[in-house]
N, C-alpha and C positions, 0 to 999 in steps of 0.2 A: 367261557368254559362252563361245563357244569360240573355234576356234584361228583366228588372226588373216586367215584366208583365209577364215572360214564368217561371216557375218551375216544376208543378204536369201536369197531364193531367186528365181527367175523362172522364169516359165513355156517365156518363147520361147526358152530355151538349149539345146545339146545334152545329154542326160542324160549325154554320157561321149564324152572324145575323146583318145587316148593317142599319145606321141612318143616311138618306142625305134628302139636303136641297131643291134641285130642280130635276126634272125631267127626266135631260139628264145624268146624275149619277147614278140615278133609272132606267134607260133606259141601259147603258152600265154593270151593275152591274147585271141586271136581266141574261143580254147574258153568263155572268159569270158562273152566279151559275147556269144557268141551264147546263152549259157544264161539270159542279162539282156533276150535281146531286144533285143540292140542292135546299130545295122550295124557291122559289120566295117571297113568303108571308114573309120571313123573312126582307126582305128589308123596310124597315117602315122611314116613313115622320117623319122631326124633326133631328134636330145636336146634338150637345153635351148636349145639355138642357135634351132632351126627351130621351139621351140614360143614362144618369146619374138616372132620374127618372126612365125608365122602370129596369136598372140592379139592381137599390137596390130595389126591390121585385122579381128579380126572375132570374135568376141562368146566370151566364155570356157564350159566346160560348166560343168556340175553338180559332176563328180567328172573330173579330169584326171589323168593316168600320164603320169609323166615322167622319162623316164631322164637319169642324170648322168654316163655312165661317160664320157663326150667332155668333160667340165668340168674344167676345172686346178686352179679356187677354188669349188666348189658354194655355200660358204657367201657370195659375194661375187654369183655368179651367178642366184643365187635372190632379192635382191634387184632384178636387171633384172625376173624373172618375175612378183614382185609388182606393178611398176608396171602393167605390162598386165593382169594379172588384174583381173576385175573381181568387187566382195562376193557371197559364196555358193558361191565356188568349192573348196573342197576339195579339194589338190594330195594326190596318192599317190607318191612317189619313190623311183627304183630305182636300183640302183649295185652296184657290184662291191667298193669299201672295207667292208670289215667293223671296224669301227673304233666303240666304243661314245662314244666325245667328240662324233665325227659327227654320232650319230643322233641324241644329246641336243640338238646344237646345230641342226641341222635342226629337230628338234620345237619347239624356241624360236624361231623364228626361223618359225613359221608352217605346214611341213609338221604333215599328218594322222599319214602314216607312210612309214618307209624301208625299203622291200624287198630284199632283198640277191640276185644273181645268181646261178645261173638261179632263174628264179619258181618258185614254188614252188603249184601253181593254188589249190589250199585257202587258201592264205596269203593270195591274194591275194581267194578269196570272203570272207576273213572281214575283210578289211580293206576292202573295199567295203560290207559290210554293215555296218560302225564308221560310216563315212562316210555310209550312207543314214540313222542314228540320229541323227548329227549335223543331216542335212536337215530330220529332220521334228520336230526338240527344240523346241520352243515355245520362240516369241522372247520375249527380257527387254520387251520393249516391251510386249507383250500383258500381260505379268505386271505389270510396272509401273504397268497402267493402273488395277488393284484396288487398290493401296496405294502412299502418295506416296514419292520418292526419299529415303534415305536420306543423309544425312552428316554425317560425325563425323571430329572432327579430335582426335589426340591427342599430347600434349603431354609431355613429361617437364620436370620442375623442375631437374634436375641429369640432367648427363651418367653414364649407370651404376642410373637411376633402374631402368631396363627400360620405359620407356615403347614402345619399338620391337619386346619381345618379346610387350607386350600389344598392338600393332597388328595385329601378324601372327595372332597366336591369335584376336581377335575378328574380324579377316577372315576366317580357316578357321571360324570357328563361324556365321556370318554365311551363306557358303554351304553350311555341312553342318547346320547346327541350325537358323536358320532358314530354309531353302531358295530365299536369295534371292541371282540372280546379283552378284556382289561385284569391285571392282575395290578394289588397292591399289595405292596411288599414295606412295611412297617417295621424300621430297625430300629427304634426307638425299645432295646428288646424289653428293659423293663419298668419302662413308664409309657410305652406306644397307647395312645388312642387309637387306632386304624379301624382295631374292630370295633370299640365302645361304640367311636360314632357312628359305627353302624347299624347300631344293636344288639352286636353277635359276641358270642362266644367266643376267644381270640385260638381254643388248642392248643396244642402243643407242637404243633410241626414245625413252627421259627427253632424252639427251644432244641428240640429233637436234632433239627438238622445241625445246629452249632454243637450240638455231642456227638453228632456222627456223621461227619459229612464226606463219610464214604456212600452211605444211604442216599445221598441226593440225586435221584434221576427223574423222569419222564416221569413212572408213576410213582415215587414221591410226593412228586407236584400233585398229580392228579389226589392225593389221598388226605396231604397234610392242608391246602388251600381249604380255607373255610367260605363256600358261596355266598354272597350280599343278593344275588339278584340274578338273571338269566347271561348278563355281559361280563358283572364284574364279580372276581372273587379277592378275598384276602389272606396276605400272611401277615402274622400279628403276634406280640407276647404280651405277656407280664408275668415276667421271670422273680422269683422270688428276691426281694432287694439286699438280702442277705448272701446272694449267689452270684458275683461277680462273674463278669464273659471273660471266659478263657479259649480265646480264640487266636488264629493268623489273619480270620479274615478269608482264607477259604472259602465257608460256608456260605459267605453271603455272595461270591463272585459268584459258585457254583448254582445257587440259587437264581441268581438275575439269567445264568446261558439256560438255564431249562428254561425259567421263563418266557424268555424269548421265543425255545421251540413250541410254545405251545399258546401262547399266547399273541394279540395283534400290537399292546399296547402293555407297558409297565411302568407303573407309577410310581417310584421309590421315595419315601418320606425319610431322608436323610439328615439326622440329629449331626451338628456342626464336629462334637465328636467326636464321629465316627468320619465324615471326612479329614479330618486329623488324624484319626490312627488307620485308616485302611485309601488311604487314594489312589488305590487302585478300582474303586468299587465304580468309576466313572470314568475309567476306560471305556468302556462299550455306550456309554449315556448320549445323547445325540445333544441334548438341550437340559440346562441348569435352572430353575427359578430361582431366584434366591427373594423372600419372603422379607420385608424390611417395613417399620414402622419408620415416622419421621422425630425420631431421638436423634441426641448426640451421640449414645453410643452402641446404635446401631448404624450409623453413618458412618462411624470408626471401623465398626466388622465390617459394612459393606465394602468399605476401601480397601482392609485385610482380603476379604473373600475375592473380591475382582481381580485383586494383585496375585491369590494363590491359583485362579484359573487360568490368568496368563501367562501365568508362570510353569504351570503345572499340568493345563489340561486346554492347550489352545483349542483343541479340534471342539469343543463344547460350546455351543451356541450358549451368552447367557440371558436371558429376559430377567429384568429386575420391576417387582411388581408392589408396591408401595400398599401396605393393608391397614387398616383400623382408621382410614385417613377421617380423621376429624374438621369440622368449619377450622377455617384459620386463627383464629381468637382465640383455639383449642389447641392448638398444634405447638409442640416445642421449638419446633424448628418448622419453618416454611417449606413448599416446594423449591421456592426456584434457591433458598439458599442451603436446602438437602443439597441438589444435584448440585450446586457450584462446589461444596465442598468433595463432591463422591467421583466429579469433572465427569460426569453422563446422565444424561434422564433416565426417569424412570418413564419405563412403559407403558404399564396398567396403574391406573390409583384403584382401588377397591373400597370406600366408604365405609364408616363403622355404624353398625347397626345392631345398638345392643337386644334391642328387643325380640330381632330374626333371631340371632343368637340361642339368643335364651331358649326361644319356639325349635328349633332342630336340636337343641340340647335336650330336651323336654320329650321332644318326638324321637329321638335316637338317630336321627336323618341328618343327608351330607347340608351343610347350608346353600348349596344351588338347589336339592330336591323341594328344601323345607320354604323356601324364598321363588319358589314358578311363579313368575309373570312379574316378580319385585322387579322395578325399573332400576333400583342399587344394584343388583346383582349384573346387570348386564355388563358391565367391564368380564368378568368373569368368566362368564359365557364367549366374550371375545376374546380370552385369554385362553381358553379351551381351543377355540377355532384355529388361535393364531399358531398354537404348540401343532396341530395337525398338518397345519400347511407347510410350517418348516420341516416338520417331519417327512413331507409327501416331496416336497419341490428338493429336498436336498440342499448343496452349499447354492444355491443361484443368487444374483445378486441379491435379494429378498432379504433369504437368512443371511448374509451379511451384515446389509442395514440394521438389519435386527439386534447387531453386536455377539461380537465373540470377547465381551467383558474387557475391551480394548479403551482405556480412557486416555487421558496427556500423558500423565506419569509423570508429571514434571516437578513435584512440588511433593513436598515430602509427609509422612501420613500426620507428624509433628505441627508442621505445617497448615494444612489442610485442616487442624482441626482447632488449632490457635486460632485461626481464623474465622473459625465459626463461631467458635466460642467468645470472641470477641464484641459478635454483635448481638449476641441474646441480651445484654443489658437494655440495647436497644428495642430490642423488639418485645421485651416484656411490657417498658414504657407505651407502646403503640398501642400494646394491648387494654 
């Protein structure tokens, strides 16, 4: 998807209608559009003020210039502008702040791009030319029609698990590896990393929609999504900690079906939580990770969690994928006496690698982008893979083997953990 102004395109709009405040903007912008073929007349006196009032009466273009230098709060004032804009439109904005927090949060917040004063005419052909690529980029919905929607909900057993670092990396692999446009959807609403590690700006649109989620529709999405990159966008908070969610839960169901309409793939980073207080939000989920260290008492929640998808949400593929996996010497618990007590393998092991870490934390990047060509990371990249193909082949025996969180169940979770706990005396000795 792109940036929260571009979706639809239509025919009967003006390809290009610009609102600047002085002269020499109207002077370099005429040179423009007449080299595009386009009337000049469209260039009209007046900033953000006068392009707010003429669009809400009458139809938005293609590609719109609009100067900010006359705004007090542009960030505050670009929100009037959205209301009136209507999907396909592609804002270009100009201003005289040179100020890089700006342009960032301008970008976030929906502008294409921020021109700084005076225009500078190449700058602005090549930023029109960004914005005609955006016009004619094949819609997720055409793409969506070859192969069914994607969703996956992932899960961490314990807090510090990194469940939320693999959400992020299988979102970026999702729109760079397998090439499908990708939405993250970050409920963690007021501790979420989603957008940190991406480097962005998180918005207000998660926040927004839990206060009005009658406001949740098609272009919603398109306005409140914050873009990471050409495939993937995110929703994201950090709601003031003083401000408890007062919610049913609503907003987030309603949020994942627009998703879906508009999106190939949705990545939901679900805090344990909120699978507690909303289990309905994985109704529509096709496939669960649940993100698990090898502790004692994430082996506990793993055996909780397994227990509440088969109880709760059979039709859920789940993949249980083993992270921070340290040499054995290091490990609390072993593999094979994790799964004996959890009565299933794990999947994927994902190796811990504090120094990757640090480097994508550093860089602002998902740790698959920050780690290309790490030979650690390749579980990963097969965990990516593997989510698509269950996604694509449907229930066939495949995603079966795969496990729908189905273990013995014979032994009780009291049990099962006596048991483990019994031999760590042991194996500390080994150690």
């Amino acid at each position: 998807m792109n940036a929260p102004f571009t979706l639809a395109k239509s025919t009967q709009r003006d390809a290009f209608i610009a609102f600047v405040c002085d002269e020499n903007s109207a002077e370099t912008l005429r040179g423009v559009a007449t080299d595009h073929g386009w009337p000049v007349e469209k260039i009209m006196k007046g900033g953000l003020r006068n392009a707010v009032q003429t669009l809400s009466v009458s139809a938005s273009p293609h590609v719109l210039f609009v100067d900010l230098s006359e705004s007090g709060d542009p960030l505050n004032d670009i929100n009037g502008l959205a209301e009136v804009c209507e999907p396909g439109t592609i804002v270009i904005a100009m201003g005289q702040v040179n100020d890089v927090r700006l342009y960032r949060d301008l970008l976030s917040s929906g502008i294409h791009d921020y021109l700084l004063k005076p225009l500078n005419p190449d700058m602005v052909r090549e930023s029109i030319a960004q914005a005609h690529a955006l016009l004619h980029a094949p819609k997720a919905a055409e793409a969506s029609a070859e192969r069914p929607h994607c969703a996956v909900a992932i899960i961490g057993t314990r807090g510090g698990a990194g469940a939320s670092t693999i959400a992020t990396s299988l979102a970026w692999l999702s729109g760079e590896q397998e090439k499908r446009s990708t939405a993250l959807l970050d409920l963690d609403v007021h501790f979420g990393t989603g957008a940190l590690g991406l480097d962005l700006e998180p918005g207000r649109g998660l926040t927004d929609a839990i206060e009005n989620p009658s406001r949740i529709d098609g272009l919603f999405i398109e306005r409140a999504m914050v873009r990471a990159g050409e495939r993937l966008s995110v929703l994201s908070a950090e709601a003031p900690i003083n401000a408890p969610i007062q919610t049913d839960g609503t907003a987030f169901y309603q949020l994942q079906e627009e998703m879906r309409a508009a999106f190939e793939c949705t990545i939901v980073d679900l805090p344990r939580s909120m699978l507690v207080n909303y289990p309905h939000l994985v109704e529509e989920v096709q496939t669960a990770v649940i993100v698990t260290e090898l502790t004692l008492a994430s082996a506990r929640d793993t055996i909780r969690l397994l227990s509440w998808f088969r109880s709760n949400a059979s039709h859920v593929t789940v993949v249980l994928v083993g992270n921070k996996v340290q040499p054995a010497a290091n490990q609390e618990i072993t593999r094979k006496d994790f799964e004996g007590s959890i009565e299933r393998k794990l999947d994927f092991l994902i190796p811990w690698d504090g120094k990757l870490a640090a480097q994508a934390a550093k860089l602002g990047k998902p740790l698959a982008e920050a780690g290309k060509g790490n030979r650690a990371l390749s579980p990963l990249l097969d965990l990516s893979r593997h989510l698509c193909r269950l996604n694509d082949a449907g229930d066939d025996d495949d995603a079966k083997a795969a496990g729908k969180g189905k273990g013995k169940g014979g032994t009780s979770l009291v049990g099962k953990l006596a048991g483990l706990r019994s031999r760590l005396p042991a194996l500390a000795k080994k150690k």
